[in-house]
C-alpha positions as CSV (number, residue, x, y, z in Angstrom):
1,X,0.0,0.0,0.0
2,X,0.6,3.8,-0.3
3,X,0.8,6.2,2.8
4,X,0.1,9.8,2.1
5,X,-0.9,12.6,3.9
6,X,-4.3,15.0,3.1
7,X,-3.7,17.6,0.4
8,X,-5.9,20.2,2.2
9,X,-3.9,18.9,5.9
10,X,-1.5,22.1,5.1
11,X,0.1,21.2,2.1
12,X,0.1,17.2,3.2
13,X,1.1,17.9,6.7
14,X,0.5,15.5,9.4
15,X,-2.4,16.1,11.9
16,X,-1.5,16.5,15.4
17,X,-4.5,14.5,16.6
18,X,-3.4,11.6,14.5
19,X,-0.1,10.8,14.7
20,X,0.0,11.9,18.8
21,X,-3.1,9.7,19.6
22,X,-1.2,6.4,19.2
23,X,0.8,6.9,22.5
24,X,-1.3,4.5,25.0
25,X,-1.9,1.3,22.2
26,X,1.6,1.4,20.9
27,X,2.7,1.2,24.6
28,X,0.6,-1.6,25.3
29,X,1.1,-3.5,22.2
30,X,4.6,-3.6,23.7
31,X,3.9,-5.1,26.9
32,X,1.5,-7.6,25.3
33,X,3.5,-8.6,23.0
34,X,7.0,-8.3,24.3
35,X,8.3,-6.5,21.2
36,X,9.6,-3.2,22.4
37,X,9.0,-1.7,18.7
38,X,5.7,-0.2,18.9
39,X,6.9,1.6,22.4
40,X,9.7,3.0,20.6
41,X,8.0,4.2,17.6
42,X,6.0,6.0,19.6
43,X,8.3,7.7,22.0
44,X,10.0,9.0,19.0
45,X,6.8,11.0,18.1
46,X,7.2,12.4,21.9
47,X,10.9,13.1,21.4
48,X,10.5,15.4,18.4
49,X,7.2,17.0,19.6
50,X,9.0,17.6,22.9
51,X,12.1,19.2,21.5
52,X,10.3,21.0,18.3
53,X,10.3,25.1,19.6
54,X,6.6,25.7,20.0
55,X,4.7,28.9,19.1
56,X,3.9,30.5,22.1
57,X,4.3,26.9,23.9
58,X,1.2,25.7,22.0
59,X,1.4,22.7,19.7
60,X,0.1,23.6,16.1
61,X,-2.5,21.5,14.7
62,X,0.1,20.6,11.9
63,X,3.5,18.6,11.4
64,X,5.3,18.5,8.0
65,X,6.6,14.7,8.2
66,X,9.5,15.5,5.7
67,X,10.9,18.9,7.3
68,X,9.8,17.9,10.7
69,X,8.9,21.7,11.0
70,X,5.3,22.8,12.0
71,X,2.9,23.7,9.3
72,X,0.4,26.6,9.8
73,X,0.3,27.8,12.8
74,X,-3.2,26.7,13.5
75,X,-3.9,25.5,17.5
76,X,-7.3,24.0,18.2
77,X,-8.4,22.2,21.8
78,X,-11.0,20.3,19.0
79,X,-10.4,19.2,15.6
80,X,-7.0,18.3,14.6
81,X,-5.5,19.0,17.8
82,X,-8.1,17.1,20.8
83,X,-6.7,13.7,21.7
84,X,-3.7,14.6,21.9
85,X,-3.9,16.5,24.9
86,X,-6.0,13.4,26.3
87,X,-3.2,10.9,25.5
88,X,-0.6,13.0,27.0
89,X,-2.7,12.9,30.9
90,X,-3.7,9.4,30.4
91,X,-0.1,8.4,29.6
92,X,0.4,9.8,33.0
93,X,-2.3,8.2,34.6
94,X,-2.1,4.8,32.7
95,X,1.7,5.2,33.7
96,X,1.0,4.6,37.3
97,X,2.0,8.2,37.4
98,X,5.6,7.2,36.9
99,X,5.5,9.2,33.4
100,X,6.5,12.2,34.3
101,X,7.9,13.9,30.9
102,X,4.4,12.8,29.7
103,X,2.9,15.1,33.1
104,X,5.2,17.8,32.5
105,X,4.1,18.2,28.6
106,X,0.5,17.8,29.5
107,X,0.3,20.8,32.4
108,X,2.9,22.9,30.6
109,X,0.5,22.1,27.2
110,X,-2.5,23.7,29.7
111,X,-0.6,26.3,30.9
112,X,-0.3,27.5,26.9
113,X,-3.7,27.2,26.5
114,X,-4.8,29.1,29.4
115,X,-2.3,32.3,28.4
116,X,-3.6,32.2,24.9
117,X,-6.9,30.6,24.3
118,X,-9.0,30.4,27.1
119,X,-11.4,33.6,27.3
120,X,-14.5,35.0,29.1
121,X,-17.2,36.2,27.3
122,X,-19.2,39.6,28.4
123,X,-21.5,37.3,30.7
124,X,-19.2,35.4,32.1
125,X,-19.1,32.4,29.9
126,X,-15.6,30.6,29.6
127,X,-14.5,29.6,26.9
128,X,-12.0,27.9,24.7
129,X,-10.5,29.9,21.2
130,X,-8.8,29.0,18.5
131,X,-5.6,30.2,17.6
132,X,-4.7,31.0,13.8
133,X,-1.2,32.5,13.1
134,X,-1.2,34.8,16.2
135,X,-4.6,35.8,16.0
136,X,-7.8,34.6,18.0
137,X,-10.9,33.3,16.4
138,X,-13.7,33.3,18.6
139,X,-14.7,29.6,18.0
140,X,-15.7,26.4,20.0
141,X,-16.2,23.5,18.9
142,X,-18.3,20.5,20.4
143,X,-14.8,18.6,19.8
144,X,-13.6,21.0,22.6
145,X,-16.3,20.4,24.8
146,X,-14.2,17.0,26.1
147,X,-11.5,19.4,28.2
148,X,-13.7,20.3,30.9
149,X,-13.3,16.6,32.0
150,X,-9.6,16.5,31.1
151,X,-8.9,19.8,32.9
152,X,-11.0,18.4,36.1
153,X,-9.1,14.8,35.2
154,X,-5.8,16.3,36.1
155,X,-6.7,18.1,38.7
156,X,-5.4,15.9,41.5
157,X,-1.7,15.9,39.7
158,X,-1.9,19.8,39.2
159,X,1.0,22.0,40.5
160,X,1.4,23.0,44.1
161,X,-2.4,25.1,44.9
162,X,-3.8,24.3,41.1
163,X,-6.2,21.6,42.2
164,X,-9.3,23.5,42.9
165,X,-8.2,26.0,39.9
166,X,-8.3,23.1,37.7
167,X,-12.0,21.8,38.8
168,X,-13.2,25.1,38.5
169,X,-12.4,25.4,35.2
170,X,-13.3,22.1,33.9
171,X,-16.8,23.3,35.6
172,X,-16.5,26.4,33.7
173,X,-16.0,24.7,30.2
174,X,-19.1,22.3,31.5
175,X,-21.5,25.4,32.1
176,X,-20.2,26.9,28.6
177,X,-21.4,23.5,26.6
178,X,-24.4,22.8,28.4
179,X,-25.5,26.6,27.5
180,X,-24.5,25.6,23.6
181,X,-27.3,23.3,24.0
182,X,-29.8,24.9,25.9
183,X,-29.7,27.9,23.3
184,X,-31.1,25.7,20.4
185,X,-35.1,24.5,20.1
186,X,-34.0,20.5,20.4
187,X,-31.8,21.0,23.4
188,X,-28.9,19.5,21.5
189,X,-25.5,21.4,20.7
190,X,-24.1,22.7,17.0
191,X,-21.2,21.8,15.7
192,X,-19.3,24.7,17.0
193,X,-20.7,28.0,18.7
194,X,-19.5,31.4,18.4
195,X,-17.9,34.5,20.9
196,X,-18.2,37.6,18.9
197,X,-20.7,40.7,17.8
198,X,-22.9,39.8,20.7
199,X,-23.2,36.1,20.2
200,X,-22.4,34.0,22.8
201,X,-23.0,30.0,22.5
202,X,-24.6,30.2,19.7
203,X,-23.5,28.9,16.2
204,X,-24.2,31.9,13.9
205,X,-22.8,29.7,10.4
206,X,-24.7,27.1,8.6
207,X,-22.1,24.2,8.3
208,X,-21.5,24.8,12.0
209,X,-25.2,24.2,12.8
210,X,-25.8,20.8,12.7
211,X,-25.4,18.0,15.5
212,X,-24.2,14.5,14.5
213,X,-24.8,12.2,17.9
214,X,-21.3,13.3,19.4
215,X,-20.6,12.5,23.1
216,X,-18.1,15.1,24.4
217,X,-20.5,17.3,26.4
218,X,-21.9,14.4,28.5
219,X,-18.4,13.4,28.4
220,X,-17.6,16.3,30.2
221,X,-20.3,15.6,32.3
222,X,-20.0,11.9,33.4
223,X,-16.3,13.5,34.6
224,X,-17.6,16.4,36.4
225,X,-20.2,14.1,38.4
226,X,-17.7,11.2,39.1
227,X,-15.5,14.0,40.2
228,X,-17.7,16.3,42.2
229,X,-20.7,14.5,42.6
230,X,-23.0,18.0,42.2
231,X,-26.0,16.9,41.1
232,X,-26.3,19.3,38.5
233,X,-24.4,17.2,36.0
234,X,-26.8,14.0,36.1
235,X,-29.7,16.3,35.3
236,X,-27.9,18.0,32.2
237,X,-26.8,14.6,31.3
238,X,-30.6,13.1,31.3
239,X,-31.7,16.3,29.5
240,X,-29.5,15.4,26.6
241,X,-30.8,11.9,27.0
242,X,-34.8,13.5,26.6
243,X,-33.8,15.2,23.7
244,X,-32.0,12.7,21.9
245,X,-35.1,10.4,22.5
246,X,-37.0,13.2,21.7
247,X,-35.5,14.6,18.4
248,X,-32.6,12.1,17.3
249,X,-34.8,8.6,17.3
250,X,-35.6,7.1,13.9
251,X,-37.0,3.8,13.0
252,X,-33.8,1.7,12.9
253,X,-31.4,4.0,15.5
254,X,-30.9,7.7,15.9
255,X,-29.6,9.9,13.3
256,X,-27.9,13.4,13.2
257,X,-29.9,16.7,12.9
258,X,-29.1,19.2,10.4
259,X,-29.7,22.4,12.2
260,X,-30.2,22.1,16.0
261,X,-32.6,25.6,15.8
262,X,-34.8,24.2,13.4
263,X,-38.2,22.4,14.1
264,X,-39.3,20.2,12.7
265,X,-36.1,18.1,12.8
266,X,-34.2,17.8,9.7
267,X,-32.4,14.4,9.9
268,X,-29.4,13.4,7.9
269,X,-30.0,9.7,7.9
270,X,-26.5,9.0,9.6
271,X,-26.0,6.8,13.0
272,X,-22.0,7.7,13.8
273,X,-20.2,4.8,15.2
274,X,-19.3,6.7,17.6
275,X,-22.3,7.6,18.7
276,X,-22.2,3.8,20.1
277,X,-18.9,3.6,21.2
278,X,-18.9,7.0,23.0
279,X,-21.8,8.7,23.5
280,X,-24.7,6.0,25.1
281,X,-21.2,4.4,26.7
């Protein structure tokens, strides 16, 4: 077979959320299988992330496999950019917290994100920006919805006094994505929802207004209750379960909904797989 890289991925670039979401398999693969291989392959993807100079100490959603230089400077928390982040904590964790160059890219990673990302809107809404070339695009997107729970995940592991930082903001991003989805008629969020000229959680562009059965805001969720146990979270969780019943069931399964502020529902006749794997999970 042929490998190759998406044309549109920044001239062929490699995607950040790709090649630094294979961390905790390739590790495992190893110990399974006694063939140290995969572990080192992997650790090689951490060596050159680690020593690569980093805009800002944010890790562009881009990685030119041939010049082993970043591409566009483009950070996201979502698309392109999510699991990596995840990987990095839950090598940590998985570690028996004995990986501690995995914990020190992780919070210094976070750190990054706080300086330059994370805002608050006019009401008090946190939320999480993008990052294009220097400038700030006041975007989320659902994708980002997962780091309240990582954020409240790591909490414990934080520096000296960030613990209850950390849990606050993971309930921050929480609030933020629950209010993405009580701004639409069906109760469900959009794609990605918008911080600027007066909007706030609300997607304001057509491709960003549809919702296609994705689980990181009850993600977020099942963290902040296991975490917290406020009661809050179980009721926003079971709200999204009423509306999915209410809006996403089909004969056959559930499918996505084209615009989340339209009634009635407008389906796209597409059950995710990972609608099943993640979001009822």
């Amino acid at each position: 077979g042929i490998g190759r890289n998406w044309p549109w991925a920044s001239g062929g670039s490699s995607i950040l959320a790709e090649f630094g979401t294979l961390h905790l398999e390739f590790m495992h693969l190893s110990h399974l299988s006694g063939n140290p291989v995969f572990a080192e392959k992997v650790m090689n993807i951490r060596k050159v992330l680690n020593n690569l100079e980093k805009p800002e100490g944010l890790y562009p959603n881009y990685l030119n496999p041939s010049s082993g230089q970043w591409g566009q400077y483009h950070v996201s928390v979502g698309g392109l950019g999510d699991s990596f982040y995840e990987y990095l904590l839950k090598a940590w964790l998985m570690s028996d917290k004995k990986d501690l160059e995995a914990k020190k890219m992780y919070f210094d990673a976070v750190k990054a994100i706080e300086t330059h990302l994370i805002r608050k809107s006019s009401t008090g809404l946190t939320y999480i920006a993008e990052w294009k070339g220097g400038l700030l695009e006041h975007k989320m997107g659902h994708l980002t919805c997962f780091a309240g729970g990582m954020f409240a995940l790591g909490a414990d592991d934080a520096p000296a006094g960030m613990t209850q930082h950390y849990l606050q903001l993971g309930a921050e991003i929480a609030r933020t994505c629950h209010e993405s989805y009580n701004r639409t008629l069906v109760k469900l969020g959009p794609e990605a929802f918008r911080f600027d000229g007066g909007v706030e959680a609300i997607a304001t562009r057509q491709n960003e207004k549809y919702y296609i059965l994705r689980p990181e805001v009850v993600e977020t969720y099942m963290y902040m209750w296991r975490l917290t146990h406020d009661p809050k979270y179980r009721k926003w969780a079971w709200e999204a379960v009423e509306a999915l019943e209410s809006h996403c069931r089909v004969n056959g399964g559930y499918s996505g909904l084209r615009d989340v502020y339209l009634k009635p529902e407008s389906y796209d006749d597409v059950q995710q797989s990972f609608f099943l794997a993640e979001t009822l999970k």
